[in-house]
RONUKOL-737757 format. One record per residue: x, y, z of N, C-alpha, C in turn; chain; residue number from 1. Coordinates in nm, 4 decimals, decimal comma. Layout:
residues N
n_c1=X | n_c2=Y | n_c3=Z | ca_c1=X | ca_c2=Y | ca_c3=Z | c_c1=X | c_c2=Y | c_c3=Z | kette=A | nr=NUM $
...
***
This chain:
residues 68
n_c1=7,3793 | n_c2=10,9209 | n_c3=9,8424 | ca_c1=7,3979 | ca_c2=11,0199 | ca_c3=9,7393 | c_c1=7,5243 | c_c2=10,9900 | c_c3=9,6594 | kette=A | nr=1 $
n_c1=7,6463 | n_c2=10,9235 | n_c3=9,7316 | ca_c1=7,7500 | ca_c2=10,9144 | ca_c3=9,6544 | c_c1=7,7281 | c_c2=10,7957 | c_c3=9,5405 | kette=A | nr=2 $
n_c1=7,6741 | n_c2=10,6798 | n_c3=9,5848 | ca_c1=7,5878 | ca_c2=10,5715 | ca_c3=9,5123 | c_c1=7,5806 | c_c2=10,6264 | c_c3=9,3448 | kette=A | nr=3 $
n_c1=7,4604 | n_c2=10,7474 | n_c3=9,3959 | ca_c1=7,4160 | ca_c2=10,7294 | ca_c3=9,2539 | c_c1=7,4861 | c_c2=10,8198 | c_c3=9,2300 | kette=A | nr=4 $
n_c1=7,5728 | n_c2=10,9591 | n_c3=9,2153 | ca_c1=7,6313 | ca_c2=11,0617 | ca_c3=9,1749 | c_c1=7,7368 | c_c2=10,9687 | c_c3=9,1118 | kette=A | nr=5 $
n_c1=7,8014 | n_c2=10,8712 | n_c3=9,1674 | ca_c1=7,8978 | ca_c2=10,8065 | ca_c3=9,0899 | c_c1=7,8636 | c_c2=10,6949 | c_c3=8,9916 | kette=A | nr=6 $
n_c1=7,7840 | n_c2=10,6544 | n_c3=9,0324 | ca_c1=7,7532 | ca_c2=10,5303 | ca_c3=8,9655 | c_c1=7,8123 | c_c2=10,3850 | c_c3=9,0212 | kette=A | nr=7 $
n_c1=7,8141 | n_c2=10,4330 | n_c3=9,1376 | ca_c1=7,9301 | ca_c2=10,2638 | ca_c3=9,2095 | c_c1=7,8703 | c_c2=10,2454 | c_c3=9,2972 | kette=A | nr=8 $
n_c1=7,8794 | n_c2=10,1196 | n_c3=9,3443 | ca_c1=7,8081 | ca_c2=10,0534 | ca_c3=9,4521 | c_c1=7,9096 | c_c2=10,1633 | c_c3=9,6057 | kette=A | nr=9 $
n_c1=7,8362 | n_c2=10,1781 | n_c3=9,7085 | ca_c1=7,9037 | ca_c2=10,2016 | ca_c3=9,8054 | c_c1=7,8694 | c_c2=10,0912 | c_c3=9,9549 | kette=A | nr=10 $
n_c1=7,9592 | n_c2=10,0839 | n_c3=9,9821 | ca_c1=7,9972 | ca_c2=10,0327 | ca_c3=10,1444 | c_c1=8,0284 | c_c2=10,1295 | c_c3=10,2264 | kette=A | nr=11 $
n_c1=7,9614 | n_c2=10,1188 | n_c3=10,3656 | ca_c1=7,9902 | ca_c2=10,1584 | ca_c3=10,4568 | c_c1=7,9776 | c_c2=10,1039 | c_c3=10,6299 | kette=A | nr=12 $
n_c1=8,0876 | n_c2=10,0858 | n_c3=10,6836 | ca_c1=8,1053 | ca_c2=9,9899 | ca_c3=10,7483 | c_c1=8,0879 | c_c2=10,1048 | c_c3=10,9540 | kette=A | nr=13 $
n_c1=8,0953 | n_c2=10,0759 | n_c3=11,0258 | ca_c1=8,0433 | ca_c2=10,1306 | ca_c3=11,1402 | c_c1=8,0764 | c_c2=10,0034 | c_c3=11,2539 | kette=A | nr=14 $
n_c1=8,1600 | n_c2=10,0323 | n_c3=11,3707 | ca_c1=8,1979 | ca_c2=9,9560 | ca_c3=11,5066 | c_c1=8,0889 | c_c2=9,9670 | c_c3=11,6169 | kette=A | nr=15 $
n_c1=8,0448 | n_c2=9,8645 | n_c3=11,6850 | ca_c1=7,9991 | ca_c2=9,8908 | ca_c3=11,7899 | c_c1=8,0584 | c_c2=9,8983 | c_c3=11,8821 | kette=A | nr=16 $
n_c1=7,9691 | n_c2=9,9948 | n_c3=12,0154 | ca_c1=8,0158 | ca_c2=10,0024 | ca_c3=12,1260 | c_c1=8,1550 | c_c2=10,1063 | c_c3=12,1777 | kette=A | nr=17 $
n_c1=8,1457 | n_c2=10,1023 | n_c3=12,2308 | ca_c1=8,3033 | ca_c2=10,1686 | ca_c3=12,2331 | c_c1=8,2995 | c_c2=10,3185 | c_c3=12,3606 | kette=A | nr=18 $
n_c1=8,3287 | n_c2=10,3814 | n_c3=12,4270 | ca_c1=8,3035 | ca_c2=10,4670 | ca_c3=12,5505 | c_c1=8,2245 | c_c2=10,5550 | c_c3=12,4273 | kette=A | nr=19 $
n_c1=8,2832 | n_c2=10,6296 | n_c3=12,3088 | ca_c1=8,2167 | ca_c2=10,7229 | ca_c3=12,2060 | c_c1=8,0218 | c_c2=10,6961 | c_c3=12,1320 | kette=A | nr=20 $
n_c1=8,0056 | n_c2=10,5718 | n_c3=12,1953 | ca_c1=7,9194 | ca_c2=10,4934 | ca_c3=12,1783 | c_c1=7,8676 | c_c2=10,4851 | c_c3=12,0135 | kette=A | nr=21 $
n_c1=7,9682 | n_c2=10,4026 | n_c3=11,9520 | ca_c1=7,9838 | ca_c2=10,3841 | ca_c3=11,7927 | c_c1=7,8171 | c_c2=10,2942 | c_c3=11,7655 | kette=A | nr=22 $
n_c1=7,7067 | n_c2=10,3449 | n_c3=11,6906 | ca_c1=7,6135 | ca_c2=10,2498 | ca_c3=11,6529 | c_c1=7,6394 | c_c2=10,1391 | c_c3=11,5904 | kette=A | nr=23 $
n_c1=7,7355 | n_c2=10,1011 | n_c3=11,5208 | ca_c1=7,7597 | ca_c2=9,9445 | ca_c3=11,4756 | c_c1=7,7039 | c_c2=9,9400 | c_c3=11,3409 | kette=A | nr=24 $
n_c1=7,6061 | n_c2=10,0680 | n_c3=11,2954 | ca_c1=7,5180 | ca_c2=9,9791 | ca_c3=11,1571 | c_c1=7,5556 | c_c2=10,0467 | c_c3=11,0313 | kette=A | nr=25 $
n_c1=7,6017 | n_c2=9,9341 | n_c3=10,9271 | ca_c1=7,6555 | ca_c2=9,9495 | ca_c3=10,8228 | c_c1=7,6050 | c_c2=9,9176 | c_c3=10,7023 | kette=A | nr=26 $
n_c1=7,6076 | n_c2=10,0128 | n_c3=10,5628 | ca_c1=7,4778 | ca_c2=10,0249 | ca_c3=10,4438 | c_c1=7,5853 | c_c2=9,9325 | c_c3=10,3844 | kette=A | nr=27 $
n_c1=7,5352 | n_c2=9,8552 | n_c3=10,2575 | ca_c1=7,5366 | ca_c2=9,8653 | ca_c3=10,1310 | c_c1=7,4341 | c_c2=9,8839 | c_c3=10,0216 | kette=A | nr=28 $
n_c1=7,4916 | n_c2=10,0159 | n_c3=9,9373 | ca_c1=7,4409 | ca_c2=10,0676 | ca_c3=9,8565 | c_c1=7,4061 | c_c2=10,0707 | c_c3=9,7427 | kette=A | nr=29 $
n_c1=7,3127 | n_c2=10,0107 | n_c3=9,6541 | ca_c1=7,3394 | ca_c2=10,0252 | ca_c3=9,4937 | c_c1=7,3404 | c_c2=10,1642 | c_c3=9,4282 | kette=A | nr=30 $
n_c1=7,4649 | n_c2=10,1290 | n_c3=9,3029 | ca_c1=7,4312 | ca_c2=10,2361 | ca_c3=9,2079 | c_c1=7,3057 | c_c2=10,3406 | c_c3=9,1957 | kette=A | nr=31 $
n_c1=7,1846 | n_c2=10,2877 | n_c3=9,2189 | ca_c1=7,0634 | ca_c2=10,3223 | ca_c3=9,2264 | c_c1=7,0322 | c_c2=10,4003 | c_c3=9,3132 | kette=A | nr=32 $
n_c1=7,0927 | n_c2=10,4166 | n_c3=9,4760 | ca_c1=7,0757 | ca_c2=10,4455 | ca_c3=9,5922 | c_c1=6,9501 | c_c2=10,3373 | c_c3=9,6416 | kette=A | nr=33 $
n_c1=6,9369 | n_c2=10,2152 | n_c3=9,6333 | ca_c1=6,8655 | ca_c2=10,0943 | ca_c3=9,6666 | c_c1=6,9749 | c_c2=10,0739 | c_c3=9,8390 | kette=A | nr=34 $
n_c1=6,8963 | n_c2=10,0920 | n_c3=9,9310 | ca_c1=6,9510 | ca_c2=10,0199 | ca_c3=10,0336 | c_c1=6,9548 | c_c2=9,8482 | c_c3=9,9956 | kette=A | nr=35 $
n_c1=7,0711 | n_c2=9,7741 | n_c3=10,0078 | ca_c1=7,0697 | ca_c2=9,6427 | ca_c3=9,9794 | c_c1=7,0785 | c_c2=9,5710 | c_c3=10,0796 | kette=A | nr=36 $
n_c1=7,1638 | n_c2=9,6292 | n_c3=10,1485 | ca_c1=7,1486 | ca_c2=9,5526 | ca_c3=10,2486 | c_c1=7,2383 | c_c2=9,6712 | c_c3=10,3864 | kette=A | nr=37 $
n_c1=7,1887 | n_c2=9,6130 | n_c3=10,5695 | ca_c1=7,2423 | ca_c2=9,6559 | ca_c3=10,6415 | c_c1=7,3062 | c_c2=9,6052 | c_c3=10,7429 | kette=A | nr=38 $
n_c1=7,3823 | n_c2=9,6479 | n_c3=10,8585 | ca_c1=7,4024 | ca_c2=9,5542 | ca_c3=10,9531 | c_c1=7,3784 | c_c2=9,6263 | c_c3=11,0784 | kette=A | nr=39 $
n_c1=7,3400 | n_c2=9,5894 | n_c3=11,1817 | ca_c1=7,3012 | ca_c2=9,5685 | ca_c3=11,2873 | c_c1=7,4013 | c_c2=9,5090 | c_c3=11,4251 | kette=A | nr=40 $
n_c1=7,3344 | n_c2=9,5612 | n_c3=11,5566 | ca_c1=7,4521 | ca_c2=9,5138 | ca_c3=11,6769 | c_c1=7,3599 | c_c2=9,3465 | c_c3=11,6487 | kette=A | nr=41 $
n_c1=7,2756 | n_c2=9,3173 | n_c3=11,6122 | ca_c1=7,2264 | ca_c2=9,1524 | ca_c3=11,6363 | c_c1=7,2714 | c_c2=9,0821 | c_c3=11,4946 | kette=A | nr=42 $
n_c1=7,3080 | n_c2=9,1730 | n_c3=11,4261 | ca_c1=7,3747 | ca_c2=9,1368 | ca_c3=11,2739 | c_c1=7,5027 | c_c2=9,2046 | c_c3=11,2017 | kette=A | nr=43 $
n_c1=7,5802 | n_c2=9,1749 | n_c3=11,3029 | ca_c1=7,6875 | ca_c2=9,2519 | ca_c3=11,2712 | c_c1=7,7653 | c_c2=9,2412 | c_c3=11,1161 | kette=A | nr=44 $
n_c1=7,7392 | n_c2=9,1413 | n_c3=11,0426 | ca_c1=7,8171 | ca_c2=9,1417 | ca_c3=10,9200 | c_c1=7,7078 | c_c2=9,0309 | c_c3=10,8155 | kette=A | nr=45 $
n_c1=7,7075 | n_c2=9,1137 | n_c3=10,7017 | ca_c1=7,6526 | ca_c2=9,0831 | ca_c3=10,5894 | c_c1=7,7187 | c_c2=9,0850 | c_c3=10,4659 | kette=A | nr=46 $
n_c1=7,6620 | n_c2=9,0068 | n_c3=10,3672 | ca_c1=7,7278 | ca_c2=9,0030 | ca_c3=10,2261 | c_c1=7,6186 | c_c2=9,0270 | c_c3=10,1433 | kette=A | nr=47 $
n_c1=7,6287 | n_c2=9,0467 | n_c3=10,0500 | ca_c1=7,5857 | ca_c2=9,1152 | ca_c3=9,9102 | c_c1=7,6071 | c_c2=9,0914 | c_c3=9,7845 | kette=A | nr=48 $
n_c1=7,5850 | n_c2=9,0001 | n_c3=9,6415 | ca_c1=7,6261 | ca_c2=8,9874 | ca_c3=9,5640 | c_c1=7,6093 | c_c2=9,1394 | c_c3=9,4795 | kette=A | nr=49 $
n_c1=7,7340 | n_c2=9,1356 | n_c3=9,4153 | ca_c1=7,6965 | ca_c2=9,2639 | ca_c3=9,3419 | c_c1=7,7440 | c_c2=9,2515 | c_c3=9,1783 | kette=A | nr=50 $
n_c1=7,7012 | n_c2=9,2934 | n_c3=9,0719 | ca_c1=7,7010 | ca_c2=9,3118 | ca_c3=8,9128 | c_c1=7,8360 | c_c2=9,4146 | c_c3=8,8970 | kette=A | nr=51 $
n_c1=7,8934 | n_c2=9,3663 | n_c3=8,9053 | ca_c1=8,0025 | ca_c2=9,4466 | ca_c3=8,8319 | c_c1=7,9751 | c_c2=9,5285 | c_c3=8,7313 | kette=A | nr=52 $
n_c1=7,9007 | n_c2=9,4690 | n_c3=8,6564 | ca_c1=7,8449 | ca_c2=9,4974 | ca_c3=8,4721 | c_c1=7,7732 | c_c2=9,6129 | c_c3=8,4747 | kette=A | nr=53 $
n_c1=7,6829 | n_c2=9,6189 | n_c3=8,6370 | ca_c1=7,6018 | ca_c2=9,7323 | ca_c3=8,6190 | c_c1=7,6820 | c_c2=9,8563 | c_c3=8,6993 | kette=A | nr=54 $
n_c1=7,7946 | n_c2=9,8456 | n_c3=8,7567 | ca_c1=7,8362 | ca_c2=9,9438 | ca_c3=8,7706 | c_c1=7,8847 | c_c2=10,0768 | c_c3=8,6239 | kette=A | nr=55 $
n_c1=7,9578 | n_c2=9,9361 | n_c3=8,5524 | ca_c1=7,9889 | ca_c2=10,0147 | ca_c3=8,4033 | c_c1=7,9003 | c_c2=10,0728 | c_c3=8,3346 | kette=A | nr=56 $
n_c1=7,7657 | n_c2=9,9812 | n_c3=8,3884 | ca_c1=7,6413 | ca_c2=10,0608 | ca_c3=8,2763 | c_c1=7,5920 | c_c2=10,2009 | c_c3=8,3341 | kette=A | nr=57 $
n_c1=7,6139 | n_c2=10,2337 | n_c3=8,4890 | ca_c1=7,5635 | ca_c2=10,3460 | ca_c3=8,5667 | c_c1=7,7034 | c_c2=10,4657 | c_c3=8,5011 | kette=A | nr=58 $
n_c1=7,7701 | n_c2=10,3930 | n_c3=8,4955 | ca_c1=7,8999 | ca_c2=10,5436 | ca_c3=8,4817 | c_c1=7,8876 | c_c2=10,5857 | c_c3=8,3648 | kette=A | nr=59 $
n_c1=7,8202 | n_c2=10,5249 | n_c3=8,2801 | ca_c1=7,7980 | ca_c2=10,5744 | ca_c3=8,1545 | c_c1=7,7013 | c_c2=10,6807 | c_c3=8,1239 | kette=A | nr=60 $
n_c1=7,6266 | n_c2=10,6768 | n_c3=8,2347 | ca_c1=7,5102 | ca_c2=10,7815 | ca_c3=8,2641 | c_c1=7,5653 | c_c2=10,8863 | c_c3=8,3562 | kette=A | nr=61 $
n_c1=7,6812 | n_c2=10,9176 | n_c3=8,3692 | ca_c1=7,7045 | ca_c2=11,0374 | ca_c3=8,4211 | c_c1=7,7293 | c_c2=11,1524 | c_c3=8,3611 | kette=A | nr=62 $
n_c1=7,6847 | n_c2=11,2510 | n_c3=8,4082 | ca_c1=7,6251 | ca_c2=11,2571 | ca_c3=8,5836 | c_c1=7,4666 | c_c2=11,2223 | c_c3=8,5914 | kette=A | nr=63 $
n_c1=7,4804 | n_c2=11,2048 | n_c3=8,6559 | ca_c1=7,3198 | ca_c2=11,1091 | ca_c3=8,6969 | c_c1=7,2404 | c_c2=11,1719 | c_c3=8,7950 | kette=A | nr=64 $
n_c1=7,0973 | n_c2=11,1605 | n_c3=8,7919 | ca_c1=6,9818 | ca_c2=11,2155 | ca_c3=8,8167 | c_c1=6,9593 | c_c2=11,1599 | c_c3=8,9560 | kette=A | nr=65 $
n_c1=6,8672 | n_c2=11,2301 | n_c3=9,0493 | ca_c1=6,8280 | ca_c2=11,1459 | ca_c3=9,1715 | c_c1=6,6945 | c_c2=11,0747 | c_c3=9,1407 | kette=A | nr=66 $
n_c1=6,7153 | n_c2=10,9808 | n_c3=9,1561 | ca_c1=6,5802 | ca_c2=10,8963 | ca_c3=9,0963 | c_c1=6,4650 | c_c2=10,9677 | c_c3=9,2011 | kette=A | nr=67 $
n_c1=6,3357 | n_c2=10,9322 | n_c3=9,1322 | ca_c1=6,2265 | ca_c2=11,0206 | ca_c3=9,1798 | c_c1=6,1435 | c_c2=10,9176 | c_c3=9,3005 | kette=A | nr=68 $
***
């Protein structure tokens, strides 16, 4: 939701393991609310190219709609 309300890509990152038992799995988000990518305890770290360009073009549309 923050994704698209802002118009910015979001990250969110998550530890495994731990006595609190942390799940480990972490989004990245497009502008769009597009899951792009995630990570996993068998995939703990991923990359993502991301458009800078289209962040500027999403903020221009604020406030912004939840896509249908």
């Amino acid at each position: 939701m923050t994704a698209i309300v802002s118009g910015a890509f979001v990250i969110s990152s998550n530890r495994v393991g731990g006595y609190l038992g942390f799940s480990g799995k972490g989004w990245i988000i497009s502008p769009d609310g597009k899951v792009l990518a995630s990570t996993y305890h068998s995939r703990p770290f991923v990359t993502v190219d991301i458009d800078i360009d289209e962040t500027e073009r999403t903020k221009q549309t604020y406030s912004r709609n939840i896509p249908d």
